[in-house]
N, C-alpha and C positions, 0 to 999 in steps of 0.2 A: 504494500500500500504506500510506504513511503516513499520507493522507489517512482512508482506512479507519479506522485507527488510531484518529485523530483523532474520528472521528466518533463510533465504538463508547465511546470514551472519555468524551465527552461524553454519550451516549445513558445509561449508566449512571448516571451525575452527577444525570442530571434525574430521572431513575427512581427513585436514592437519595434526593434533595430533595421531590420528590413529596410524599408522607405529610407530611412539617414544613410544606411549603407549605400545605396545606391544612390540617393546624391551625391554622397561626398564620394564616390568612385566615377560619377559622370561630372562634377568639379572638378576633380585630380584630371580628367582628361581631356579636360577644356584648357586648363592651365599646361599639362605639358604639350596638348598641340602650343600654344599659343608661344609657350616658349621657345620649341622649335620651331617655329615660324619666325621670331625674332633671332634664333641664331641662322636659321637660314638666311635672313636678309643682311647679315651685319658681318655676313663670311659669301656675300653675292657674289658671283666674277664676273666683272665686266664683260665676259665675250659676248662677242657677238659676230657676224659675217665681216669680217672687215676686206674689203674691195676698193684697195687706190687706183685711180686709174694709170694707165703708163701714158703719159707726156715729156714733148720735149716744153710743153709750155708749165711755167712755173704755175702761176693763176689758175690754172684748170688743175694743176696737181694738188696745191694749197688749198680747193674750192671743195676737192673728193677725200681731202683728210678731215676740214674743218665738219663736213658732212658725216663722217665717221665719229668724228669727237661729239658729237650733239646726240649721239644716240645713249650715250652714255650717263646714265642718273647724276644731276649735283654737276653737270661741269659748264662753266659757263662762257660769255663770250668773251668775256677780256683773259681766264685760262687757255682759252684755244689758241684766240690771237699771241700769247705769252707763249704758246708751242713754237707757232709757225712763226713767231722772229726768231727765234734760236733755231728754228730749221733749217731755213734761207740763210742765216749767218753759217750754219754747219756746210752744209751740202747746196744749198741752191735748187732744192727740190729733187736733186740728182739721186736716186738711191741706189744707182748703180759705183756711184763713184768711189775709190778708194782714194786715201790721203796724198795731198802729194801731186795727184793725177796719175798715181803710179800703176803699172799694169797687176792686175791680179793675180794672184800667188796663193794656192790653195796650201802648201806646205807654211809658209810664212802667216798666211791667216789664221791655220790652225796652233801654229804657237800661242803661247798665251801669255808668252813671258817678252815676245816683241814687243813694242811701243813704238806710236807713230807711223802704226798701218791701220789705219782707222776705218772705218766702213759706213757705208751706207746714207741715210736720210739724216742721222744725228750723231753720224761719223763714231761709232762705237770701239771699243781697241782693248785690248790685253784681252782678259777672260771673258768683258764680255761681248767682245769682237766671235770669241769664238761659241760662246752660250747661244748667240744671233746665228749662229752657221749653221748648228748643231739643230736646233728648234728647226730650220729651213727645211733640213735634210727629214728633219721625223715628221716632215708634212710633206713631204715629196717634190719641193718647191724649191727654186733659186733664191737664194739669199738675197739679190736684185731686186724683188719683187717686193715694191712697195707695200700691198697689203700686208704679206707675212711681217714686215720690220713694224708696224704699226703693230701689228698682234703680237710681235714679241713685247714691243713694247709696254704694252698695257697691261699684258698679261703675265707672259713668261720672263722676267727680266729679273724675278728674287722682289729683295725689298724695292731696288728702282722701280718699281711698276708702281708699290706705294706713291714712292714719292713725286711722279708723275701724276698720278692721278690727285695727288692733295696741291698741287700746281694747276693743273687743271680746273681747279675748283676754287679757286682765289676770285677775288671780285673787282680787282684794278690790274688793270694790262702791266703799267710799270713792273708792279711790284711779282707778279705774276712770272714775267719773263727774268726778273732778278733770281728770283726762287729757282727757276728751273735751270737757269746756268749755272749758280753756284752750286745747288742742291743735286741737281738729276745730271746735268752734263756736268759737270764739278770741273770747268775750263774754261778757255775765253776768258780770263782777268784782263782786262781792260776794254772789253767790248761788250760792257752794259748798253753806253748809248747808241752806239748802232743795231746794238738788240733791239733795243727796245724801241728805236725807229723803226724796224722792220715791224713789228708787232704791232705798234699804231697803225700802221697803213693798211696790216691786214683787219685787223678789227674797225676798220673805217669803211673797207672794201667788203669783208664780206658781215658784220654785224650787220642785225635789222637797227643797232644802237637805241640808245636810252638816254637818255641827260645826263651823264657825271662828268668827272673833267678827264677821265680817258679821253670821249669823243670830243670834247671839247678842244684836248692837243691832238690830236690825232691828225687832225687837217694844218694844224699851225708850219709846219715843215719840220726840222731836227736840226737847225743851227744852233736854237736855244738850251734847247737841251741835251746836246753836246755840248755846248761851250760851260752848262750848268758842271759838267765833270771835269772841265780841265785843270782848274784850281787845286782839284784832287787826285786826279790821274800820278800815281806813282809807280804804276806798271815796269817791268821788268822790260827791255828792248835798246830804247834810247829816252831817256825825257830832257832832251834838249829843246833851246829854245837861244833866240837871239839874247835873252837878258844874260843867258848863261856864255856868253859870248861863240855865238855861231857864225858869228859877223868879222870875225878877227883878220880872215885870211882875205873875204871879198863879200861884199853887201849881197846878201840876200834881196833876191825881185821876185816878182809872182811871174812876169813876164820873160820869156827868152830873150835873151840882149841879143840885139842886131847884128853884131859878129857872128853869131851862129845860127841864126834860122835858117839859114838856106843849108847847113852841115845835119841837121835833123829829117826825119823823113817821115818818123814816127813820134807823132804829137799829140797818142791818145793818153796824157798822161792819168786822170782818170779812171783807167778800166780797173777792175775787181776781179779776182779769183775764189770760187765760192772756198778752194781746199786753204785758203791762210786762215791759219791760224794764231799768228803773229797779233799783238794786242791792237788793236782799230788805231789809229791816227797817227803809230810810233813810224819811226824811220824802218823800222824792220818790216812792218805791213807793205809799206808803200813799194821798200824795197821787192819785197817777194813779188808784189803784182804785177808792178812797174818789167821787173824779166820774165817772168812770164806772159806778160803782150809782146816781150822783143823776143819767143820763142827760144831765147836761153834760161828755165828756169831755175829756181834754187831750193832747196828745201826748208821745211817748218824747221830744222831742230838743229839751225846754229848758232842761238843763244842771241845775249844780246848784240847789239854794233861792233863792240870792241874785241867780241870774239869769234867774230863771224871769217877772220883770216885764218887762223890757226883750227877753227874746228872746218872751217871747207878744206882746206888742205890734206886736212886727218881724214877727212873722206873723199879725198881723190878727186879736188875738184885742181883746176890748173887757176895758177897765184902767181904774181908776180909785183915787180913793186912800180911800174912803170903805167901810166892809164894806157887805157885799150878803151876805145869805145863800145857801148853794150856791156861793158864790164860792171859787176858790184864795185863799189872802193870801201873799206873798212877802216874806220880811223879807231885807233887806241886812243884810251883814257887822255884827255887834253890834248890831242893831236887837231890841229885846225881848228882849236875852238870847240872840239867836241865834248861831250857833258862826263865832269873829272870821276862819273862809278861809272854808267854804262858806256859811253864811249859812241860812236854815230855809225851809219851806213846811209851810201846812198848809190845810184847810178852812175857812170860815166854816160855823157849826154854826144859829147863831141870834142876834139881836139884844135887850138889854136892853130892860124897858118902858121904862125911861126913854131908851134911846137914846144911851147916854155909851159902853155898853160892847157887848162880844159876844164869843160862845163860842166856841173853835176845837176841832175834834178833830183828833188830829194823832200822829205816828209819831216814835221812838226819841225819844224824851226821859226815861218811864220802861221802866226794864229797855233801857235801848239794845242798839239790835240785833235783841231777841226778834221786833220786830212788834207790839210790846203797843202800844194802844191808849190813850190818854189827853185828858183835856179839861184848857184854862186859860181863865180871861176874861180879856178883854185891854183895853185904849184904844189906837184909832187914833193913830198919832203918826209920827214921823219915819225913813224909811228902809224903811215899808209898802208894798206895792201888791197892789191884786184884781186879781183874774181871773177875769172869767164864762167860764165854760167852754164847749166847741161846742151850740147848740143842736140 
């Protein structure tokens, strides 16, 4: 009977609990969907189709990336525009291009211990030169093809995908584009303002825009703000300038002196090479591009001005102490007035009829910084050296 008792007693107990059980077992499973759901979304991957198109036109290349980065949750117009000026400063939209212009080398790419064979859209190098190669190959795809370099990017890059995508999400172009070359290209020291002039023009061209003072500079041009960095500009190259006395040997003109225009043939002084990597407005920039429009180029990795003789020589370039026209000229620390840590580079432009002197064109001396362009004539002398450049 007691037994009875016992059981009836219990039988009720579960019958009572019942109903509670079963909410509080359809609560626990509302709560752990819901938490799973919030780790699902907070561990999301960005993939998605990513499809660049192949152009040789930059703007239609830039138009099929910025259209890719929009698909992406959280990323907005002034991050994208902050990609694509550090792209165009990288590569030029080029993703086929290696550093340099240098021909492709599957054995030398796949090193990882090289430097200075950079690759693709945002010119990638060492390990993860070869992590971009690697992803290529396990999608059965040419590392060239700009959609995969975007997909690496985003996705497969380690924590750089992080930090790309927390760039991407920034709400002011400036500062957007400063993030992602310090932070994700972790290079380019001295080419903020040309960054970040590219990146205005493209968040002008392809933003639907908004009213903040991104769009508001964005149309203003880049003199201002280049010239807002020159004050500061301590970049490694040359940071010369006429106060530091550049003027010692022969004045500085913006203009080709009359003596030599007619010895000149090639007056694009101007032209840009997307593969420098040389700091924006230094004598070393100018230098690099400056031979590669005269089809004699040099490469990214001979230091500053003053060391530019002794490390081309070390790598087989032909030197001598005499000008050549077409030639780099390399001044040591205070040679010609050049600046007494980094020392100067510039072009040989042309030779006097008589042979005593000759022209250089050559970068930051006036308006230091800008890029502005300038001619001095000089005399060969002490603490000189050329450089014929690669035929």
């Amino acid at each position: 009977m007691q037994k009875q008792l016992v059981f009836h007693f219990k039988h009720k107990i579960v019958l009572f609990l019942a109903p509670y059980l079963v909410f509080f077992l359809v609560l626990l499973l509302i709560v752990m969907a819901l938490f799973y759901q919030d780790n699902n979304n907070d561990c999301q991957s960005t993939d998605t189709t990513v499809t660049v198109t192949t152009s040789a036109d930059k703007v239609a290349v830039a138009k099929s990336i910025h259209d890719n980065l929009k698909k992406i949750s959280g990323v907005t117009e002034a991050g994208i525009a902050g990609y694509l000026g550090n792209t165009e400063n990288e590569s030029g939209f080029n993703a086929s291009i290696v550093q340099s212009n240098a021909t492709y080398n599957e054995t030398t790419a796949m090193n990882a211990s090289i430097s200075g064979y950079a690759l693709g859209l945002n010119q990638w190098d060492n390990s993860r030169r070869v992590e971009l190669l690697n992803y290529a190959k396990s999608q059965n795809k040419k590392w060239s093809d700009a959609g995969v370099q975007l997909d690496f990017a985003l996705n497969h890059d380690g924590s750089n995908s992080d930090l790309l995508k927390q760039g991407l999400k920034m709400t002011n172009v400036d500062d957007a584009t400063e993030y992602l070359r310090a932070k994700w290209e972790r290079g380019g020291a001295g080419t903020t303002s040309k960054r970040q002039s590219f990146a205005r023009a493209w968040y002008a061209k392809l933003s639907s825009g908004s009213s903040n003072t991104a769009v508001d500079t964005a149309t203003n041009g880049t003199e201002n703000t280049q010239n807002t960095d020159n004050t500061t500009n301590n970049s490694s190259g040359c940071s010369t300038n006429v106060a530091q006395g550049m003027g010692t040997s022969g004045a500085p003109v913006k203009e080709i002196p009359s003596a030599y225009k007619s010895k000149i043939k090639d007056t694009n002084f101007t032209a840009t090479s997307s593969s420098n990597t040389y700091p924006f407005g230094q004598c070393t920039w100018y230098t690099y591009n400056r031979m590669q429009e005269l089809g004699t180029p040099v490469e990214n990795v001979l230091g500053n001005g003053a060391d530019w003789g002794a490390n081309a020589k070390a790598r087989g370039y032909k030197t001598d102490t005499k000008p050549h026209v077409g030639w780099a000229v390399s001044f040591s620390q205070g040679a010609d007035g050049a600046d007494p840590t980094y020392g100067h580079v510039a072009v040989v432009e042309a030779i006097s009829d008589d042979k005593t002197h000759f022209l250089v064109s050559e970068c930051n001396v006036v308006a230091s910084g800008t890029g502005t362009v300038s001619f001095r004539e000089l005399t060969a002398g002490q603490g000189v050296t050329f450089i014929q450049g690669k035929q």
